[in-house]
C-alpha positions as CSV (number, residue, x, y, z in Angstrom):
1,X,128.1,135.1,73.0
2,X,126.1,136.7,76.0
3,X,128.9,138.8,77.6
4,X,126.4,139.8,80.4
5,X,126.3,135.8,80.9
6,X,129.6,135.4,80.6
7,X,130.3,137.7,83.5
8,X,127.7,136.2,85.5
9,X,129.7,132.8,84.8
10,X,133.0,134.1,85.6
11,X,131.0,135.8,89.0
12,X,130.2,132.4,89.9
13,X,133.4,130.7,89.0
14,X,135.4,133.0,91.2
15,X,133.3,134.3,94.3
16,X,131.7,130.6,94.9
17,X,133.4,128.5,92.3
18,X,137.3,129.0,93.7
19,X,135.7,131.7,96.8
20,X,138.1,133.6,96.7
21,X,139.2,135.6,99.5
22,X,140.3,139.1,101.0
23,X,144.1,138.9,101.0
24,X,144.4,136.3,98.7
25,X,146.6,135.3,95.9
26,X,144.8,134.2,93.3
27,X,146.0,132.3,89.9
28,X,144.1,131.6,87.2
29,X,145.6,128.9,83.9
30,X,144.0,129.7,81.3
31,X,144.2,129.4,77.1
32,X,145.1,131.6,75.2
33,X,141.7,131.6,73.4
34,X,140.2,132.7,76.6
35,X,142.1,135.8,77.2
36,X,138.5,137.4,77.4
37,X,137.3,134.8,79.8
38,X,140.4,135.5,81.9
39,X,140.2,138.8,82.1
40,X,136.8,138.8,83.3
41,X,137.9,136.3,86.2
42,X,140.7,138.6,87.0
43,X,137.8,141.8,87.2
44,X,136.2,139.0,89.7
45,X,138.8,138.3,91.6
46,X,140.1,141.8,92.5
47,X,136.3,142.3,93.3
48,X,136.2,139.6,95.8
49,X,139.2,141.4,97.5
50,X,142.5,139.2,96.2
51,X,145.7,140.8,96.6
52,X,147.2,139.8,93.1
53,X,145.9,137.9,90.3
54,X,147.8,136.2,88.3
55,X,146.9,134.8,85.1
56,X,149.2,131.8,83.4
57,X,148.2,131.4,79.9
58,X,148.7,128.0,77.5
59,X,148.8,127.5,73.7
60,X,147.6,124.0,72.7
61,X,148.7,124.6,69.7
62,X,152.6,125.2,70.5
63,X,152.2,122.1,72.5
64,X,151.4,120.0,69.8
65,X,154.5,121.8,68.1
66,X,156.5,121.0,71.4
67,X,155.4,117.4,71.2
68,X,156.2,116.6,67.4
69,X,159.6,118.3,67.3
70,X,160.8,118.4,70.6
71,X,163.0,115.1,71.8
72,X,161.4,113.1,75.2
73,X,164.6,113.7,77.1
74,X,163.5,117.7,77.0
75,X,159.9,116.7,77.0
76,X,160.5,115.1,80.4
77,X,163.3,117.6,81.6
78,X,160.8,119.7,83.7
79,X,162.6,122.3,85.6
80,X,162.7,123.0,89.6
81,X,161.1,126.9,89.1
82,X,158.1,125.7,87.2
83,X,157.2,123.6,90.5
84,X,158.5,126.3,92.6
85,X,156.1,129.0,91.2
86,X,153.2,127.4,92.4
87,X,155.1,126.5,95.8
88,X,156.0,129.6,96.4
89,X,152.5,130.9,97.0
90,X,151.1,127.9,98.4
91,X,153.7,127.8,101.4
92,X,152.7,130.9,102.8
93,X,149.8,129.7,105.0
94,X,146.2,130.4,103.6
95,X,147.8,132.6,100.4
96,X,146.6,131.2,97.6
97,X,143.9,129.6,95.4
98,X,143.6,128.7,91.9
99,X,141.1,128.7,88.7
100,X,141.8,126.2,85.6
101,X,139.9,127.2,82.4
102,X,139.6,124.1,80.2
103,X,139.4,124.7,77.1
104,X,140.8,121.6,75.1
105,X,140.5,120.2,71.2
106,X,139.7,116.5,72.3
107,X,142.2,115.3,69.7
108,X,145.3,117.7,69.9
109,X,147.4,115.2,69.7
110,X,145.6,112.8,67.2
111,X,148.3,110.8,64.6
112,X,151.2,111.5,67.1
113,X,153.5,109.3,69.3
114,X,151.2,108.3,71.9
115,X,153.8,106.7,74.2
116,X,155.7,110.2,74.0
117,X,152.9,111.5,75.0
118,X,152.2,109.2,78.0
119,X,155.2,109.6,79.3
120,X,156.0,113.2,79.2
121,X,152.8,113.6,80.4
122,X,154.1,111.6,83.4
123,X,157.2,113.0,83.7
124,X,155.3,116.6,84.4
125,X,152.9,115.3,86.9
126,X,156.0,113.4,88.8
127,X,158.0,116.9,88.9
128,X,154.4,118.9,89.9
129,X,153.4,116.3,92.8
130,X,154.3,118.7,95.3
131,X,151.9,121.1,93.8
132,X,149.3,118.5,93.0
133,X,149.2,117.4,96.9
134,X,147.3,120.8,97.2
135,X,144.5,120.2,95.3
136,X,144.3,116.6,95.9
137,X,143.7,116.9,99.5
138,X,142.2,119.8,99.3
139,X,144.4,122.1,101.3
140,X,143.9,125.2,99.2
141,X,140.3,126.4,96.9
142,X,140.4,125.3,93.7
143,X,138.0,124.8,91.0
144,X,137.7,124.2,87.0
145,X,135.6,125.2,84.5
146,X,136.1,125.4,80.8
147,X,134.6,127.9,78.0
148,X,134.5,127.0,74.3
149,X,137.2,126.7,71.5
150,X,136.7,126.4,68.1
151,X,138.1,123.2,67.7
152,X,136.4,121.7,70.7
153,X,133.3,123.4,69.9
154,X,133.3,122.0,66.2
155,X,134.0,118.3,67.4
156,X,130.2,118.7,69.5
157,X,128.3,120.8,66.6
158,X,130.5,118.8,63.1
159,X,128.1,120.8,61.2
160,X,128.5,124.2,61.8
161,X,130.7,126.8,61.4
162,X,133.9,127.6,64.0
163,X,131.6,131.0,65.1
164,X,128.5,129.1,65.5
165,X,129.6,126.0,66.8
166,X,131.1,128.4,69.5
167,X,128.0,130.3,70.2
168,X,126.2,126.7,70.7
169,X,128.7,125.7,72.7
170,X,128.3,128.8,74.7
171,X,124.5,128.2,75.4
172,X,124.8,124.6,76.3
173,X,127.4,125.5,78.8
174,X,125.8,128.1,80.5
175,X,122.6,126.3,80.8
176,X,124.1,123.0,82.4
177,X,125.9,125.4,84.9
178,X,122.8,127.0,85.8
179,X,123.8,130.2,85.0
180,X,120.8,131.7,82.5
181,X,119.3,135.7,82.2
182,X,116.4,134.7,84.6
183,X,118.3,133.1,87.5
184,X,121.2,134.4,89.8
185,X,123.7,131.2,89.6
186,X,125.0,131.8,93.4
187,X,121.3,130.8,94.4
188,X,120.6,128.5,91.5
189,X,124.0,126.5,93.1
190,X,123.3,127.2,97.1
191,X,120.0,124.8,96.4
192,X,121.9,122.1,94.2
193,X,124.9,121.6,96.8
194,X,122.2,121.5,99.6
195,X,120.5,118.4,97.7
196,X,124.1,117.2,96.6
197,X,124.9,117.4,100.5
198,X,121.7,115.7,101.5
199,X,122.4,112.7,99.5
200,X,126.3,112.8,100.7
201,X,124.9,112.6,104.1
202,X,122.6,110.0,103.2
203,X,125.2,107.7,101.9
204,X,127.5,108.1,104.7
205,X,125.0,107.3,107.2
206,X,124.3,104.1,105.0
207,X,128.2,103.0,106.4
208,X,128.5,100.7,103.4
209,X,131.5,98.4,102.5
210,X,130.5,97.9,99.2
211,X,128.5,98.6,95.9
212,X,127.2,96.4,93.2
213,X,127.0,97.9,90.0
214,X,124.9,96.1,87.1
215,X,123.9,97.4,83.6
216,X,121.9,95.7,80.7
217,X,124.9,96.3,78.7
218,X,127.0,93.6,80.3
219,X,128.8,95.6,83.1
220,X,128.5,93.7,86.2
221,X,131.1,95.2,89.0
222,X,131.3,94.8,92.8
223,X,133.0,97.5,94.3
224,X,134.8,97.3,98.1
225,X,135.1,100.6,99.8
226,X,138.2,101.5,101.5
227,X,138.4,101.2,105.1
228,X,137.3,104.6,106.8
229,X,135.6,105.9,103.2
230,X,133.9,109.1,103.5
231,X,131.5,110.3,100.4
232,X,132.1,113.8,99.4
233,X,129.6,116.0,96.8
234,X,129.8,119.3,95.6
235,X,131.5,121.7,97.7
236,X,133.7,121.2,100.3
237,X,136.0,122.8,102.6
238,X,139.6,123.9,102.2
239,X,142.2,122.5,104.7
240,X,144.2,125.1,105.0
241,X,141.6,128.1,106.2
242,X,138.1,126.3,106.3
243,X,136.9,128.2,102.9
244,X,133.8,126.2,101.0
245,X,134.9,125.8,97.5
246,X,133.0,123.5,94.4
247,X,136.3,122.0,92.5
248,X,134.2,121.2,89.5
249,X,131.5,123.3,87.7
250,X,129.4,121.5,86.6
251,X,128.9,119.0,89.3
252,X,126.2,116.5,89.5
253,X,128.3,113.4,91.6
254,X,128.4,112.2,95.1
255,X,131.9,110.0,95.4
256,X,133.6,108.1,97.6
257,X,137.2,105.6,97.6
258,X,137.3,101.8,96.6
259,X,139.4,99.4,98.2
260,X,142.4,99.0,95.7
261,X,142.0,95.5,96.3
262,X,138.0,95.0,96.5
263,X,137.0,95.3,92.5
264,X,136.0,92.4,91.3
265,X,133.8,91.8,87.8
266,X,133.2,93.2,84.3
267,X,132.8,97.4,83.6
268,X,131.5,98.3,80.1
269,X,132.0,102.5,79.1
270,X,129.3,104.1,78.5
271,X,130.5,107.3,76.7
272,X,133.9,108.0,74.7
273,X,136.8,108.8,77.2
274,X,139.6,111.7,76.0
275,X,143.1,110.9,77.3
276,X,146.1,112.5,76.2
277,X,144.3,114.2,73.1
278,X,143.1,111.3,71.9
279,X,139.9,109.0,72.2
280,X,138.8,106.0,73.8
281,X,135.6,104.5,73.1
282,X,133.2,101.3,73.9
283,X,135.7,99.7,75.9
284,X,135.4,96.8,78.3
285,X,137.6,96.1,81.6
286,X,137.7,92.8,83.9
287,X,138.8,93.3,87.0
288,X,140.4,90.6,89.7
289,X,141.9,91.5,93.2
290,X,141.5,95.6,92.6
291,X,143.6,95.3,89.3
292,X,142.3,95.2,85.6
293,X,143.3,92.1,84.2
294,X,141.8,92.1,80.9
295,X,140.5,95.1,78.5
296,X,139.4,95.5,75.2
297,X,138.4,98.6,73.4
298,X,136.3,99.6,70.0
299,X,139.0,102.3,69.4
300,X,142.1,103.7,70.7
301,X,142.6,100.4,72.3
302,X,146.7,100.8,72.3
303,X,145.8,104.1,74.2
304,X,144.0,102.4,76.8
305,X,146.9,99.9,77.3
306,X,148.9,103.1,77.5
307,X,147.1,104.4,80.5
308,X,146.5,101.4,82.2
309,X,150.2,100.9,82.1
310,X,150.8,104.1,83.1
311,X,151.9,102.7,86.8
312,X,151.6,100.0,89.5
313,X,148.5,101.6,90.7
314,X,146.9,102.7,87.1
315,X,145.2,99.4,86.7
316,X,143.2,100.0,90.2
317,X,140.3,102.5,90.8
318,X,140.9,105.4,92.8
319,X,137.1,106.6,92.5
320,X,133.3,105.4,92.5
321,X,131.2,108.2,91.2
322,X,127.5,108.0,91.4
323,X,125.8,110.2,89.3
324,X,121.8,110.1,88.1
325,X,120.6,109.4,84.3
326,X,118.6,112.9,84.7
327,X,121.6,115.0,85.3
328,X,121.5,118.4,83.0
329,X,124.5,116.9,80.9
330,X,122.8,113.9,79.7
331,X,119.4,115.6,79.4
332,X,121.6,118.3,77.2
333,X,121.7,115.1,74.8
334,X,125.1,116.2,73.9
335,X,128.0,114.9,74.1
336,X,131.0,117.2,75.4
337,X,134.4,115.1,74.6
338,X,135.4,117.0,77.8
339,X,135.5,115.0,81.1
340,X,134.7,117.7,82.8
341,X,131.2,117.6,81.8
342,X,130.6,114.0,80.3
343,X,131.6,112.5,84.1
344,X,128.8,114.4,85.0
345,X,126.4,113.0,82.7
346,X,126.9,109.4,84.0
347,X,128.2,106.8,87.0
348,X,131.9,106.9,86.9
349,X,134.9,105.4,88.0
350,X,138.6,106.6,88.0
351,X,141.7,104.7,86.9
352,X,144.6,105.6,89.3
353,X,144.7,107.4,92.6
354,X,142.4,107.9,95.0
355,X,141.3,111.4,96.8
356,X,143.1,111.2,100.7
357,X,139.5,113.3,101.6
358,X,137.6,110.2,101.0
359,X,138.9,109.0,103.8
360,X,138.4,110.2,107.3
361,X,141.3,111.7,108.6
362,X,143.2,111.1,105.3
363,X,144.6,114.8,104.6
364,X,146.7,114.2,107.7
365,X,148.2,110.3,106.7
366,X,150.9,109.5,104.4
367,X,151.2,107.6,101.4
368,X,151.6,104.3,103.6
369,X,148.7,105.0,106.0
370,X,146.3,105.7,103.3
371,X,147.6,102.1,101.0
372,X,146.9,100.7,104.3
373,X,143.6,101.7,104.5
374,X,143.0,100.4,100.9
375,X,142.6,104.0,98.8
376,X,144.9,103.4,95.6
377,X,147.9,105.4,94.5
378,X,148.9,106.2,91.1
379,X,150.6,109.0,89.2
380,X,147.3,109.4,87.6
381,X,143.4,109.9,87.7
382,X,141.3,109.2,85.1
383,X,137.5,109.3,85.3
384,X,135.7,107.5,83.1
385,X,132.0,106.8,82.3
386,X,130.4,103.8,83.4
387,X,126.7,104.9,84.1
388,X,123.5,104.7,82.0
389,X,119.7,105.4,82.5
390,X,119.0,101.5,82.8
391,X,122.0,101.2,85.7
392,X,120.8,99.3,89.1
393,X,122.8,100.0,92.2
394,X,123.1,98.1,95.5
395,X,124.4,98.7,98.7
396,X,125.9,96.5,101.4
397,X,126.1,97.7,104.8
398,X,128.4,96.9,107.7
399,X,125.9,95.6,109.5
400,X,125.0,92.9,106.3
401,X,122.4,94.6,104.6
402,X,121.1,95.3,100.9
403,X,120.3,98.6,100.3
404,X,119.0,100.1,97.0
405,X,120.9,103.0,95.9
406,X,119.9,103.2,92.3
407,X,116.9,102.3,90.3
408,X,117.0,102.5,86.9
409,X,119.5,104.8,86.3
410,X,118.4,107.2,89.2
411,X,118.6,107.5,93.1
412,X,116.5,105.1,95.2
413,X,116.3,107.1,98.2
């Protein structure tokens, strides 16, 4: 592995990634496989001028542990300080702002209980919605990136060995981020977000109520926008103190809020879907009224009952994602088992909640204002592919008009 690159990457994950600033407290949740990732995000972050940095490190492996031998009342018993330690920060005004490193084996958690997992997977988000208001309405900087693990790395490259798949992994990372030995990534990214923003502007200005989605694989969707719906892409600004942030690296998708009750049709996936530690793949969801009323699934089928039974609002979309066939993921030709990257290789929709930014004025409204305005809530949100490079896209705009959005696969406009 490059280290030079890998300090350019951690650079660009911290000073225009998460932007963090002078004063700040700054937390980065990391694996323990990427102590040396972490560290150099820390050397970033005291750079850009952060007061402390703070660095949270997992063990997947100990989880898996935890989840085999440990009983679902513990599982689920998640205590007050865990909450509290991210609180504590975030309630002092403009204080804080936050890195997660993913870093994930797509199947962790393969062969185990998978309603265990479900639901003290649940259980956690429940006690952490407090926290998870933060980033959902994006009232503090936050961003996520991931760096390569043996196990993940050997899932994408089956044939090699753990070091080389990892060195692979490396390279395909750092080239779909934009971050190579030839090209300063805080430019490289300044010139993508100003043509993400461009066609953000451009569909906002379209003001339409809905979207029809049709593939040559079967998936036929029309897709209501929730009153007030706002498209977002790329960066955006915090709440809190007006900082510009990017919450994912990579990014390739301009996305906006369905109507939780304005889905109607057939969706067919278009790349396998990790949830939980598991996979989901080739499935098909009918949707009536908002709500899925009908699935079915080529495998992990009982998984995808599992999610979208997670809730009364996990059978809904919180999310309509577009995203073009030519994005560097998909050209990569690989697939990452990481949603972090695969949502960006293809159209997407997310089961569960919707984000209160896509909707003008939404940071400010509660949960009943916003279900009011048609954006779904759910304990969860789970994006998952539905785009391909034959996809066809419509618009319909208040005022009754078709517009083409995409054309085979790719923006119209």
């Amino acid at each position: 592995m490059n280290k030079q690159l890998m300090q350019k990457y951690a650079d660009f994950a911290v000073k225009v990634g998460v932007n963090v600033q002078p004063g700040q407290n700054f937390i980065i949740q990391c694996p323990v496989e990427g102590a040396e990732f972490a560290r150099a995000c820390a050397k970033a972050g005291f750079e850009a001028g952060a007061k402390r940095v703070e660095v949270r490190y997992s063990d997947e492996q100990v989880s898996r542990l935890q989840m085999e031998h440990t009983s679902l009342e513990t599982l689920c018993d998640v205590k007050p300080w865990q909450l509290r330690s991210y609180l504590d920060y975030a309630e002092e005004e403009g204080s804080v702002c936050i890195l997660n490193i993913h870093a994930a084996d797509p199947e962790i958690y393969k062969g185990l209980d998978g309603g265990k997992i479900q639901q003290a997977a649940l259980a956690r988000r429940a006690a952490l919605k407090a926290w998870q208001e933060y980033t959902m309405n994006s009232l503090i900087q936050w961003c996520i990136v991931a760096i390569p693990t043996e196990a993940w790395a050997q899932k994408i490259f089956p044939g090699c060995s753990g070091e080389e798949a990892v060195e692979k992994l490396w390279q395909a990372i750092f080239q779909v981020c934009r971050v190579t030995e030839d090209t300063d990534p805080v430019e490289a990214w300044r010139e993508h977000v100003a043509k993400m923003a461009a066609r953000r502007d451009r569909m906002n200005q379209l003001d339409l109520v809905s979207l029809h989605l049709v593939g040559e694989n079967g998936t036929d969707l029309t897709i209501g926008l929730a009153e007030d719906a706002v498209w977002e892409g790329a960066s955006e600004a915090a709440h809190n103190n007006g900082v510009e942030f990017i919450a994912n690296i990579p990014t390739e998708e301009v996305f906006c809020a369905p109507h939780k009750d304005k889905v109607e049709g057939v969706v067919k996936s278009t790349r396998p879907y990790v949830y939980n530690g598991e996979i989901i793949e080739n499935f098909t969801v009918e949707f009536r009224g908002g709500k899925v009323v009908s699935y079915t699934a080529e495998k992990g089928q009982e998984l995808l009952g599992k999610l979208l039974d997670s809730d009364e609002g996990s059978r809904g979309i919180g999310e309509i994602a577009l995203v073009p066939a030519s994005s560097p993921i998909r050209q990569s030709g690989l697939l990452f088992y990481n949603t972090l990257f695969d949502e960006n290789a293809a159209c997407h929709i997310a089961f569960g909640r919707g984000y209160p930014t896509n909707i003008k004025g939404g940071t400010g409204m509660t949960t009943a204002q916003l279900l009011e305005k048609g954006l779904n809530d759910s304990a969860i949100h789970e994006d998952v592919m539905v785009g391909s490079p034959d996809m066809t896209i419509t618009g319909l705009t208040r005022s009754g008009e078709t517009v083409e959005i995409f054309r085979h696969g790719e923006w119209a406009f």
